[in-house]
C-alpha positions in Angstrom: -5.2 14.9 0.5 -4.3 14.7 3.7 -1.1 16.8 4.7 1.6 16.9 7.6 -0.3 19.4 9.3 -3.1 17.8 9.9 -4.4 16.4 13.2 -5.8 12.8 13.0 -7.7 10.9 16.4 -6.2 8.1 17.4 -7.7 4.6 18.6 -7.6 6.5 22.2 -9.1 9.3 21.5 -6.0 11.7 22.3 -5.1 13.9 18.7 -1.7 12.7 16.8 -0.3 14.7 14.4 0.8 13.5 10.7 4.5 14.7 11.3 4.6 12.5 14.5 3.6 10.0 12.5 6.2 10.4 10.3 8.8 10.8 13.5 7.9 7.2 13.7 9.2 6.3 10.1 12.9 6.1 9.8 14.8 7.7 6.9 17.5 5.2 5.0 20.1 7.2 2.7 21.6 4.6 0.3 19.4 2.0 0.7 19.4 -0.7 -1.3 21.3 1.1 -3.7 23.9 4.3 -3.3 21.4 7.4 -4.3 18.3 5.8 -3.0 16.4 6.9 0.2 14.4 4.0 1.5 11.3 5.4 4.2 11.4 2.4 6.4 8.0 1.7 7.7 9.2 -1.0 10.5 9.5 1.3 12.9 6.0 2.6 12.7 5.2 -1.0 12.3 6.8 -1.1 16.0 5.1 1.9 17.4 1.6 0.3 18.6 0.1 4.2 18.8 1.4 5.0 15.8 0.3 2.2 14.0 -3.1 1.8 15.1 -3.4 5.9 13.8 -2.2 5.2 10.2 -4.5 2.0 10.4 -7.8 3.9 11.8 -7.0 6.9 9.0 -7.1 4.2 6.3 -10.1 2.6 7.9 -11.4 5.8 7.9 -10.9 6.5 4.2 -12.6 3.3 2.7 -15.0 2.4 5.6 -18.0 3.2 3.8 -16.7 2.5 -0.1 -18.5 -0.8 -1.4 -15.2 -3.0 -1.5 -15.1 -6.7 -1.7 -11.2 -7.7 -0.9 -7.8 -6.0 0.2 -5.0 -6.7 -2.2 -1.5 -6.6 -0.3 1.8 -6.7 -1.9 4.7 -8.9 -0.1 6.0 -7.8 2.0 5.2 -4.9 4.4 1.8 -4.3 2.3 0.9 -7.5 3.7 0.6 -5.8 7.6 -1.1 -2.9 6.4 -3.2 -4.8 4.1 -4.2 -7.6 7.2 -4.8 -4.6 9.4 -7.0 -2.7 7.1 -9.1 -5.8 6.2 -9.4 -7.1 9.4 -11.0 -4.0 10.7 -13.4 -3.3 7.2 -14.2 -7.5 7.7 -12.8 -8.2 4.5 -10.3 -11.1 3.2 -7.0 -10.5 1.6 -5.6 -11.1 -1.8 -1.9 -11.8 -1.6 0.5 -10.4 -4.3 3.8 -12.0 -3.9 7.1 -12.2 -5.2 7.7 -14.8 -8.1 7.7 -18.7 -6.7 6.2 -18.1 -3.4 2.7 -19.0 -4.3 1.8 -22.8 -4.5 -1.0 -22.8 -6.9 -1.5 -22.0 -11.1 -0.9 -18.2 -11.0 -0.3 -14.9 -13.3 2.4 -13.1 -13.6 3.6 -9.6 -14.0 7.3 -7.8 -15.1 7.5 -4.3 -13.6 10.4 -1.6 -13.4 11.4 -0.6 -9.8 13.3 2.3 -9.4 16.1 0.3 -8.7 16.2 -2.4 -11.5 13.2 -4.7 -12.7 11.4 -7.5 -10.8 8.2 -9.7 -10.8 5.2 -10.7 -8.5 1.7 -13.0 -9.0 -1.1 -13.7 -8.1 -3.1 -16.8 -8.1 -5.7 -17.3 -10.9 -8.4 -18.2 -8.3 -7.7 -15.0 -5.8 -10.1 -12.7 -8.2 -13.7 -13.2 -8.7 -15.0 -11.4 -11.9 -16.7 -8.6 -11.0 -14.6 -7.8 -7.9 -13.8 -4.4 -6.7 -9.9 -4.7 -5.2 -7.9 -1.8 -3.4 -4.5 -2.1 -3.7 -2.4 -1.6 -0.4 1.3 -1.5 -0.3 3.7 0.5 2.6 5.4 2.8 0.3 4.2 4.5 -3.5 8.0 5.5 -4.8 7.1 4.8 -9.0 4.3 2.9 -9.1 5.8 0.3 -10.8 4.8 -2.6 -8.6 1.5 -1.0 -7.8 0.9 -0.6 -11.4 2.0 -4.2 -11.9 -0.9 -5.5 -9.2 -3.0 -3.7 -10.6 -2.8 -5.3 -13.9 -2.9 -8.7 -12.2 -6.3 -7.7 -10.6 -7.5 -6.9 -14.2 -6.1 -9.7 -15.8 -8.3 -12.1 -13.6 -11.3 -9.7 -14.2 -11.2 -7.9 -11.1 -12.1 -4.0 -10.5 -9.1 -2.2 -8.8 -11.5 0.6 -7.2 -8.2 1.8 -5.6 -4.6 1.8 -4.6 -3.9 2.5 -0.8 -0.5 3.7 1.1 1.1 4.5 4.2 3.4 7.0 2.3 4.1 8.4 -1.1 7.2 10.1 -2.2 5.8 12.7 -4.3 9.1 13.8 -6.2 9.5 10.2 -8.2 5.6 10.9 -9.3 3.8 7.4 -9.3 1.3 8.4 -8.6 0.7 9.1 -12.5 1.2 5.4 -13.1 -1.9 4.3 -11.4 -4.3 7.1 -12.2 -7.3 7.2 -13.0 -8.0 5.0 -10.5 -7.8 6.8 -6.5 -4.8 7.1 -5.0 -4.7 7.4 -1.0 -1.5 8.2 0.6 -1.7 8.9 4.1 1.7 10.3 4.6 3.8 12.4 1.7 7.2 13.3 1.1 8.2 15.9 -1.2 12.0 15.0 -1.0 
């Protein structure tokens, strides 16, 4: 697993490091709720360097992995998820929050580490058969991860994967989604 360290190429050939990708992600204390610290991606988003690093690193990971769609979770896995597929020539699934989908769908209850919430899918965005990462901006508990995962099952898909721009290692999520692969460009210990 890749680690702070670590030098990565970017799309112009000079070398970035992890921790200034990280310098690009801005740190929230109390966010939404007093006690939580919310790793706010937008500002990478923002950086065109930085992004296009973080977006070449994922390419980099599943470039050669048979996949046959991205699934993004609304709202900021949906630019990491349009990115990633765009460059690996792959459509998007789209996992959104309750009532924003127009068509017969399936739903999923999950715990967040703030409260509880749901998100869907629609019943046609799975093919049976169909190997799915999962991409979302942040792994905190897994919980809404877990819950697109389940959606991708439901429909008879193969979630080969769950994809993000940063975990937060000390609220351990990544336990929720194993055994499939988890891929976390950036960690946090704290």
């Amino acid at each position: 697993m890749p680690r702070a360290s670590k030098t990565v190429a970017n799309h112009c050939g000079n070398p970035m490091l992890l921790t200034d990708l990280k310098k690009s992600i801005r740190r929230v204390d109390d966010f939404p709720k007093p006690g939580i610290r919310f790793y706010d991606l937008s500002t990478l988003f923002r950086d065109g360097k930085a992004f296009g690093v973080a977006i070449d690193k994922m390419v980099e990971r599943y470039r050669d992995q048979p996949i046959d769609a991205i699934a993004g979770i609304e709202a900021r896995g949906f630019v990491i998820a349009a990115a990633l597929a765009h460059k690996l020539e792959l459509g998007i699934i789209m996992v959104r929050k309750v009532g924003k989908l127009p068509h017969v769908t399936e739903r999923e209850t999950y715990s967040l580490e703030y409260g509880e919430a749901e998100i869907e899918i629609h019943r046609d965005a799975v093919e049976p058969g169909e190997r799915v990462i999962i991409v979302d901006d942040v792994l905190a508990t897994g919980g809404t991860a877990s819950a697109a995962g389940r959606l991708v099952k439901t429909l008879g898909g193969r979630v080969d994967g769950y994809a993000f721009l940063a975990e937060l290692d000390f609220l351990s999520g990544r336990g929720r989604l194993e055994p499939e692969p988890v891929f976390s460009l950036l960690r946090y210990d704290s």
